[in-house]
LUMMARFI-608394 format. One record per residue: x, y, z of N, C-alpha, C in turn. Coordinates in steps of 0.02 Angstrom, whole numbers, plus 50000, padded with zeros to 5 digits. Each point is the difference from the previous one (the first is absolute). Example, Ala and Ser with C-alpha at 12.3 -4.5 7.8 and 13.67 -1.06 7.14 Angstrom:
% residues 2
- n.px / n.py / n.pz / ca.px / ca.py / ca.pz / c.px / c.py / c.pz
- 50660 / 49716 / 50390 / 49955 / 50059 / 50000 / 50045 / 50060 / 50000
- 49982 / 50053 / 49964 / 50042 / 50059 / 50003 / 49961 / 50055 / 50037
This chain:
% residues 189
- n.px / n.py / n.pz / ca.px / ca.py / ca.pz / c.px / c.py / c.pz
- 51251 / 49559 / 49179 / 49995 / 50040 / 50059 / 50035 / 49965 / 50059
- 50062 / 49997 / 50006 / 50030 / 49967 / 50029 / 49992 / 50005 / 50082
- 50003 / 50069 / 50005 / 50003 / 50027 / 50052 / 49900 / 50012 / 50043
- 49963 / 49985 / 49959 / 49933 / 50009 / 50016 / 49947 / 49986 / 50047
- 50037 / 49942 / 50034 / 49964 / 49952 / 50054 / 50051 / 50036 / 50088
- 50029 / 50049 / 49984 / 50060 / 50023 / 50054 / 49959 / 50052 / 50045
- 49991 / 50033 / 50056 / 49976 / 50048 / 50054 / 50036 / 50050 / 49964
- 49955 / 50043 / 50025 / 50058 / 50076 / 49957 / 50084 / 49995 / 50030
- 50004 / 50000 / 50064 / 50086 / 50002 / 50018 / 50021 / 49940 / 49993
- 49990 / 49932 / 49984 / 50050 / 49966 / 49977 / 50002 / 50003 / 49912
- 49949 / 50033 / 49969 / 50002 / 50008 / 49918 / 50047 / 50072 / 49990
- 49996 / 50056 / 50060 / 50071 / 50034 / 49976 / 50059 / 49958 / 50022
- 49999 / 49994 / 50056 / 50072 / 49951 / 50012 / 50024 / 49973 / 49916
- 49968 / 49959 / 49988 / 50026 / 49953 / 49960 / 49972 / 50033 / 49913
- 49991 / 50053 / 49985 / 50038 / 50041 / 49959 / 50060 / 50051 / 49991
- 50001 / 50008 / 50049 / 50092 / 50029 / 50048 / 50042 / 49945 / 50009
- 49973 / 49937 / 50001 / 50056 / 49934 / 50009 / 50005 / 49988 / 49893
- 49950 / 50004 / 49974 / 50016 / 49995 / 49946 / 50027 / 50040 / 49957
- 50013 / 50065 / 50028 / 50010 / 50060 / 49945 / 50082 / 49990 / 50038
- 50015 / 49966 / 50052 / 50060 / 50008 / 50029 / 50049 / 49964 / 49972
- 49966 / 49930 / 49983 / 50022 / 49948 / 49956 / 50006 / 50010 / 49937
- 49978 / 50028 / 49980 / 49998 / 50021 / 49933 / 50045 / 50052 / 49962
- 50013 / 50057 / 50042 / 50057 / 50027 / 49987 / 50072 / 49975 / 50026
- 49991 / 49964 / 50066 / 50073 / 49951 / 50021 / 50015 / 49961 / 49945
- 49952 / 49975 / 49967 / 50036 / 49942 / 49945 / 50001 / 50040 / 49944
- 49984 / 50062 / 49987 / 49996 / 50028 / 49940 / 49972 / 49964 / 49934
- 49962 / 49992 / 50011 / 49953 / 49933 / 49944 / 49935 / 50056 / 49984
- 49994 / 49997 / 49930 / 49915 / 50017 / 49969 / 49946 / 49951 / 50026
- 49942 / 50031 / 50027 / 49954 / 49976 / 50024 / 49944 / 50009 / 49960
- 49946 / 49969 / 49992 / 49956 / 50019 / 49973 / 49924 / 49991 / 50051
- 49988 / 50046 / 50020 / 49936 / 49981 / 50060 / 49919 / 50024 / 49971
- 49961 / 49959 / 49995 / 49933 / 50012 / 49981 / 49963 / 49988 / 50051
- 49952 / 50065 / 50009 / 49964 / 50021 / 50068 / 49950 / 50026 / 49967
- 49941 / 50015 / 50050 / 49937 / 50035 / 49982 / 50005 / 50050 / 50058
- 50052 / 50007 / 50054 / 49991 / 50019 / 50061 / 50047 / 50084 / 49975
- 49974 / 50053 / 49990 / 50039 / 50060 / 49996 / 50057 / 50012 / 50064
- 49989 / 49979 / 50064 / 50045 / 50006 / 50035 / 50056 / 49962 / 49989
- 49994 / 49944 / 49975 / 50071 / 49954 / 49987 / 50033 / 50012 / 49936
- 49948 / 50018 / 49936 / 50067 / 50044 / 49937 / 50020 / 50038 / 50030
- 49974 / 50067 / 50037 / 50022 / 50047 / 50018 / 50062 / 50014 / 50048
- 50001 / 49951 / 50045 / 50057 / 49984 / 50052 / 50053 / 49959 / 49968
- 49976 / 49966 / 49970 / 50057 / 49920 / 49962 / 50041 / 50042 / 49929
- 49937 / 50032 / 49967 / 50033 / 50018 / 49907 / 50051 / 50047 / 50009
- 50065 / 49981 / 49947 / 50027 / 50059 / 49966 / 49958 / 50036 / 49949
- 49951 / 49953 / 49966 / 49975 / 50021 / 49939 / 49919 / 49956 / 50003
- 49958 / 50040 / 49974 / 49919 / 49980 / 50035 / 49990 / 49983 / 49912
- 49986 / 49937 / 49979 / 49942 / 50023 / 49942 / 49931 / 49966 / 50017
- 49969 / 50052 / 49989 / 49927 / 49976 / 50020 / 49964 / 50006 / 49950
- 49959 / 49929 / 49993 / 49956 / 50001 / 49954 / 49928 / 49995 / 50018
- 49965 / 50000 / 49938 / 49916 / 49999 / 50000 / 49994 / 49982 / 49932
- 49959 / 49934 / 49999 / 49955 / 49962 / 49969 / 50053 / 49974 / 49967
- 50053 / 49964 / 49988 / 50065 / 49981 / 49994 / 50050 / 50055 / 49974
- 49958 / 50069 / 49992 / 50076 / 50055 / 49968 / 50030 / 50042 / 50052
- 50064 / 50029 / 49960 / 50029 / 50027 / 50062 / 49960 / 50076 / 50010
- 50005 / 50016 / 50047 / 49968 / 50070 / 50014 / 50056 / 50031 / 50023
- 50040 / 49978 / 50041 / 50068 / 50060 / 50026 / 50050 / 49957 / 49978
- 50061 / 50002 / 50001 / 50072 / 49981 / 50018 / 50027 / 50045 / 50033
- 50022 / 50016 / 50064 / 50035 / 50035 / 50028 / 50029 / 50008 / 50055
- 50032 / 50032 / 50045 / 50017 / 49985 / 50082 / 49953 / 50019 / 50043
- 49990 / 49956 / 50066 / 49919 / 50043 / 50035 / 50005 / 50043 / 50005
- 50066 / 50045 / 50015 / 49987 / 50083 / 50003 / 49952 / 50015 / 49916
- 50020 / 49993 / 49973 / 49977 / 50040 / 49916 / 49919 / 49971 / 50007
- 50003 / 49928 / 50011 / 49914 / 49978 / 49993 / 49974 / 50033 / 50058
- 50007 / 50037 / 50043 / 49971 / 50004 / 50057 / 49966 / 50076 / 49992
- 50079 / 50021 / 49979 / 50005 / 50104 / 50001 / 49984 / 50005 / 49917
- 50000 / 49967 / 49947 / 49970 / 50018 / 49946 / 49965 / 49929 / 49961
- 49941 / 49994 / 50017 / 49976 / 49939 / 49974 / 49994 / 50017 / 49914
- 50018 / 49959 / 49977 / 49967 / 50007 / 49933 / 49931 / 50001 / 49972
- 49971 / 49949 / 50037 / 49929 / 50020 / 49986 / 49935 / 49999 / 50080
- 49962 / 50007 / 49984 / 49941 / 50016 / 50044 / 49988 / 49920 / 50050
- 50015 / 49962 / 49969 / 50000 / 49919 / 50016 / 50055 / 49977 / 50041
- 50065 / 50025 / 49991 / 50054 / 50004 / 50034 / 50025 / 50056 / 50061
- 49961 / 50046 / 49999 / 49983 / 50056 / 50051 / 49968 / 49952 / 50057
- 49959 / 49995 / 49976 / 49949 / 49947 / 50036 / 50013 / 49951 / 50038
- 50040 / 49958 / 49969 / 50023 / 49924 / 50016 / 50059 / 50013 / 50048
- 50045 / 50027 / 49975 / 50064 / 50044 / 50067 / 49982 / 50053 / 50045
- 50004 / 49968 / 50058 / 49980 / 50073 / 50051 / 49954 / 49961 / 50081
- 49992 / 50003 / 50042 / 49952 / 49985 / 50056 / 49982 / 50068 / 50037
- 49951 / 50044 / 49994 / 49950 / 49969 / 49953 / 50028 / 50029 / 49943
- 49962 / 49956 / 49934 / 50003 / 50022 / 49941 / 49992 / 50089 / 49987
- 50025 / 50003 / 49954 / 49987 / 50074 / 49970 / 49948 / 50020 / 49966
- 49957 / 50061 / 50011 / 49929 / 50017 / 49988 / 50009 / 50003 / 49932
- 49943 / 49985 / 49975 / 49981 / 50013 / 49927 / 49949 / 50048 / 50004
- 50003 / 50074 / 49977 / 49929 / 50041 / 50015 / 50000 / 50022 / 49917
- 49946 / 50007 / 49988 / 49971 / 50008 / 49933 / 50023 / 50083 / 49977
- 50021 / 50020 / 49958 / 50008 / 50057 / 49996 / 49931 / 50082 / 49998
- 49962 / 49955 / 49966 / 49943 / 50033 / 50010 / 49955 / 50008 / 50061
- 50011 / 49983 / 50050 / 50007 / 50017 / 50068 / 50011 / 50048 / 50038
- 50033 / 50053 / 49959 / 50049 / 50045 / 50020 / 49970 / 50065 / 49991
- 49972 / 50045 / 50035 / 49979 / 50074 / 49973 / 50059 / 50033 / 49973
- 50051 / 50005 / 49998 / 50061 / 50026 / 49965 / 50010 / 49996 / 49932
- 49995 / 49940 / 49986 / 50005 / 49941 / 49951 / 49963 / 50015 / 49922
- 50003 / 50024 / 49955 / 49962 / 50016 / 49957 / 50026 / 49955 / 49922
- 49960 / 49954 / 49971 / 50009 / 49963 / 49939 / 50065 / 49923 / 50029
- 49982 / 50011 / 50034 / 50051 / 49922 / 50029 / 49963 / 49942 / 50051
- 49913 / 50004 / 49972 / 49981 / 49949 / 50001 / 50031 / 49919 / 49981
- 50038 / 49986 / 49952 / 50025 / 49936 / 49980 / 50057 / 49999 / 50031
- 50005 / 50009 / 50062 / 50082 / 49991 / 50036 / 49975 / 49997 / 50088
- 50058 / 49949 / 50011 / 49989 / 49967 / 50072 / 50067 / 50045 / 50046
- 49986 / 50024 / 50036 / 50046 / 50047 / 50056 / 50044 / 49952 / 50053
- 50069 / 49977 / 49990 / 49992 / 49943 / 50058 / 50050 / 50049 / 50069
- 49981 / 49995 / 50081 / 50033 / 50013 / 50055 / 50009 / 49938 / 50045
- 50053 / 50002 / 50021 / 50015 / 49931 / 50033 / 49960 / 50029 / 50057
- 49970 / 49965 / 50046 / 49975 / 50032 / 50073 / 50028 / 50025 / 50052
- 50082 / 49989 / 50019 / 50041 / 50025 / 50035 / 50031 / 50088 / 49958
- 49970 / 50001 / 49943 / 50027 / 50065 / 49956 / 49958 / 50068 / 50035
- 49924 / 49969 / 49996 / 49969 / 50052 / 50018 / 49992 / 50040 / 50092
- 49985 / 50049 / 49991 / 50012 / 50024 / 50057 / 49940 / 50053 / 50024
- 49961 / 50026 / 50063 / 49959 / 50035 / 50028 / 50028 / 50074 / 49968
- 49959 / 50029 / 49944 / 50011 / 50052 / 49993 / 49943 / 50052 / 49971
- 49984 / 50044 / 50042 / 49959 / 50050 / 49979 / 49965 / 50033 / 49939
- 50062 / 50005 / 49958 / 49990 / 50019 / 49929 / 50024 / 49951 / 49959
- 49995 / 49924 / 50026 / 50008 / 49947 / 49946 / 49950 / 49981 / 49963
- 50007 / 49978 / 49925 / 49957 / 49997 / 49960 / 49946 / 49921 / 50009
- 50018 / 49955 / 50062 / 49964 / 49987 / 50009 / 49968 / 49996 / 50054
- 49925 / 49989 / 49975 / 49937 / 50016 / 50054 / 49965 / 49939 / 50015
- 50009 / 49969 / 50073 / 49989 / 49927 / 50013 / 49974 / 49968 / 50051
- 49947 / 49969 / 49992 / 49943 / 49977 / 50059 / 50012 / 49933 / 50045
- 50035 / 50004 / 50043 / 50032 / 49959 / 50032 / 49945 / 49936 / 50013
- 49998 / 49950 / 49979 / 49971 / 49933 / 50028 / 50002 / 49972 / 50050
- 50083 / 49951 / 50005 / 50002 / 49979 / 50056 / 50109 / 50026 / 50025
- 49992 / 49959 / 50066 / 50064 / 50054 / 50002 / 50038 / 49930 / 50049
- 50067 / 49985 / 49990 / 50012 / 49927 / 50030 / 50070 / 50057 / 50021
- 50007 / 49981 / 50096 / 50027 / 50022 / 50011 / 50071 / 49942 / 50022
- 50064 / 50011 / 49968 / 50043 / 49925 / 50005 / 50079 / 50046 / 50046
- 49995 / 50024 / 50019 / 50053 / 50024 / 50043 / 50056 / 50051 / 49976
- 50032 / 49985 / 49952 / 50058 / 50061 / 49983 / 49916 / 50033 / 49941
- 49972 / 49968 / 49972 / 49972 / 50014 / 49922 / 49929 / 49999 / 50045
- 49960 / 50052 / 49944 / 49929 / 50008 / 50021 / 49974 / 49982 / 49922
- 49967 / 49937 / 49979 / 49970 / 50001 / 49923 / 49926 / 50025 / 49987
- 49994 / 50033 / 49980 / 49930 / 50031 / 49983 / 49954 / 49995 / 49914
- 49966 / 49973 / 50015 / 49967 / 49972 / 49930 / 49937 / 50056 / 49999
- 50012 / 50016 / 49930 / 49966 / 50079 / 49977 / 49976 / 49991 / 49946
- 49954 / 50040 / 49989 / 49930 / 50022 / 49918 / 50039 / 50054 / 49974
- 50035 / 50013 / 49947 / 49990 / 50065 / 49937 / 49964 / 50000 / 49980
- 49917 / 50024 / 50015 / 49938 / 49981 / 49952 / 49987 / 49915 / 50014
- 50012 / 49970 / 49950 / 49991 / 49923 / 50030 / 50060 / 49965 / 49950
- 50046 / 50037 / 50022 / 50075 / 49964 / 49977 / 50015 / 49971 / 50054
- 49999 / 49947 / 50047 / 50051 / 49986 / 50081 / 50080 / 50004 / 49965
- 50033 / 50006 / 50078 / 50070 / 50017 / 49978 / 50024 / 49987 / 50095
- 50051 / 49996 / 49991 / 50026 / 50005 / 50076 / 50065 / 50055 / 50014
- 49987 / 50001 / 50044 / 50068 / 50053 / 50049 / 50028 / 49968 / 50066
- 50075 / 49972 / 49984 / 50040 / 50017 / 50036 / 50038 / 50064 / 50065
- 49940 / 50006 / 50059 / 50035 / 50055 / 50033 / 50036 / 49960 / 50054
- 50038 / 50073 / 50030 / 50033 / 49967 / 50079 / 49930 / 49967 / 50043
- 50039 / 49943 / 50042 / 49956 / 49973 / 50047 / 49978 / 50069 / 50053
- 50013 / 50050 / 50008 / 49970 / 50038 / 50044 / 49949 / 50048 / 49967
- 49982 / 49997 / 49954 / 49947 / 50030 / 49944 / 49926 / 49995 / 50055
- 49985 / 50041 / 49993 / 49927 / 50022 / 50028 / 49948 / 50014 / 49962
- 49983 / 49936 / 49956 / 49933 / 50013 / 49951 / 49943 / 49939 / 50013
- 49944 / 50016 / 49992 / 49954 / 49954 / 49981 / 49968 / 49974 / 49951
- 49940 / 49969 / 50004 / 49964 / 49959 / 49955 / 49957 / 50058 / 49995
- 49980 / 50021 / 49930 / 49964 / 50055 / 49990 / 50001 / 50072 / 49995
- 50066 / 50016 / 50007 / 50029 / 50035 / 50006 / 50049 / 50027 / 49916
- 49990 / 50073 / 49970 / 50025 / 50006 / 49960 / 50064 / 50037 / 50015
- 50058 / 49966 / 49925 / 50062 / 50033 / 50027 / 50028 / 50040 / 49933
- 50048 / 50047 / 49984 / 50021 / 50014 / 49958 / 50074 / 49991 / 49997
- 49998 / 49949 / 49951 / 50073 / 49967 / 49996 / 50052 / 50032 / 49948
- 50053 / 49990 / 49986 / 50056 / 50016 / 49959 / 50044 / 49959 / 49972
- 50044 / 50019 / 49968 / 50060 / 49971 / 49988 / 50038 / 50046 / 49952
- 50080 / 49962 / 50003 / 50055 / 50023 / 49971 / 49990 / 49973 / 49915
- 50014 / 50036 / 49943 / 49990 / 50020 / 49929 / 50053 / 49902 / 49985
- 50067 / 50020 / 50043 / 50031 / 49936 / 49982 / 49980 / 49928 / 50035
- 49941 / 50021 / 50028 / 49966 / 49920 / 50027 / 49930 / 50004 / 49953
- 50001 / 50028 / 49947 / 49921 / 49964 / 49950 / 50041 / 49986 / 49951
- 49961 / 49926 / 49971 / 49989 / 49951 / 49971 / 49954 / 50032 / 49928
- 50008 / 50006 / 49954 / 49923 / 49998 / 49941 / 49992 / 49949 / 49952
- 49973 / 49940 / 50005 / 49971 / 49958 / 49936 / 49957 / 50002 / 49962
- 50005 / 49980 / 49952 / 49937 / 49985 / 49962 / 49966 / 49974 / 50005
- 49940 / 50009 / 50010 / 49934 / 49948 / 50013 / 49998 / 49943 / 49968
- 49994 / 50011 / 49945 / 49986 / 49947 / 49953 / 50048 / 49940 / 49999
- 50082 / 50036 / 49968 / 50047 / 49954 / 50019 / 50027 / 49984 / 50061
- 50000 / 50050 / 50053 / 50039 / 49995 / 50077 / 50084 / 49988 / 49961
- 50017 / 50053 / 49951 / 50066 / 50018 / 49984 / 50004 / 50061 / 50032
- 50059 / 50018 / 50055 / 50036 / 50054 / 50005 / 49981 / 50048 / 49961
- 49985 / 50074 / 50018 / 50016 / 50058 / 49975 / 50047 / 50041 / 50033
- 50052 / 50007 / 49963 / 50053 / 50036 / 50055 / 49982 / 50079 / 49968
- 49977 / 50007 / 49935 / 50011 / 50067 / 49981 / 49933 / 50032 / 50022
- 49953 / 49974 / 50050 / 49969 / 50043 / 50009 / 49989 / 50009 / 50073
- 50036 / 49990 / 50031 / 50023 / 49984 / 50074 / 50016 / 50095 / 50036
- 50026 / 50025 / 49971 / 50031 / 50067 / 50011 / 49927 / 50030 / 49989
- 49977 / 49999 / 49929 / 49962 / 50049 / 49990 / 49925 / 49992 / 50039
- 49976 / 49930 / 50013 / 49961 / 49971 / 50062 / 50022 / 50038 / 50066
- 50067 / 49977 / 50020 / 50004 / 50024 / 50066 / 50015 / 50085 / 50018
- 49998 / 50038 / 49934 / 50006 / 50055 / 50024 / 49941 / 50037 / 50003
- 49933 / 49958 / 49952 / 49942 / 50032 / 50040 / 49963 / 49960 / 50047
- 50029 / 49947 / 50024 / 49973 / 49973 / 50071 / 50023 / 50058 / 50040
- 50053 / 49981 / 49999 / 50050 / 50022 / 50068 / 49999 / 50087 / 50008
- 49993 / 50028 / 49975 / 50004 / 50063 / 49992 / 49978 / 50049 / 50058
């Protein structure tokens, strides 16, 4: 963790001094971090592992916008990307063994969104408003604009776009891509 003992603005500085160097000399680098903001800013190519195996190989766009598994959803992202249980869902019928994932900037204040969510606490940070929420007693967070007008206690009905859900498997936290469509067309509907 080279960079780990640094204030946040001199630890970007000096991953912009190194990603600068690094393509000026055109040299392979190999950088090992625990810090998602520095693969993510520094990598051409992320492999991230867990418990010494690989879980992704890929560019942060791909690990970011299609994690491979439920663990790597997770691990890429500030905040991380929700894991909500599928059985959670009044829509939802026989897809108990599957995890629903929305990054928190995906979802959005919507009326007839399929989800229904009991606001906890609500951290208001200037452009971004983060709001930490119950599906039943799944927590999950939301990403709104900093000018969002919600409280603590307060229920909301949220949404999202069919091409921002995630579906894993519980058991393994492997990707389901083939059931992604047929999930999101009776969420979303």
């Amino acid at each position: 963790e080279p960079l780990s003992n640094l204030d946040a603005k001199l630890r970007h500085e000096m991953r912009v001094e190194i990603r600068t160097l690094q393509r000026k000399l055109g040299m392979t680098m190999v950088y090992v971090t625990h810090d998602q903001a520095e693969a993510m800013g520094m990598a051409d190519r992320i492999i991230l592992l867990k418990d010494g195996r690989i879980e992704q190989d890929a560019s942060p766009l791909e690990t970011y916008s299609r994690p491979a598994t439920s663990f790597a959803g997770r691990f890429i992202g500030t905040p991380p990307m929700n894991l909500l249980p599928a059985a959670a869902f009044d829509r939802l019928s026989g897809a108990g063994t599957l995890q629903l994932g929305v990054r928190p900037e995906a979802m959005r204040v919507d009326e007839n969104g399929p989800v229904r969510a009991r606001v906890q606490t609500v951290e208001y940070l200037g452009a971004d408003t983060l709001a930490d929420c119950l599906l039943g007693t799944a927590p999950f967070q939301v990403r709104l604009s900093g000018d969002s007008r919600i409280a603590p206690g307060e229920t909301l009905s949220l949404g999202f776009d069919v091409a921002d859900l995630h579906v894993f498997d519980e058991a393994t936290g492997g990707r389901r891509d083939d059931l992604i469509s047929e999930i999101g067309a009776q969420l979303c509907s």
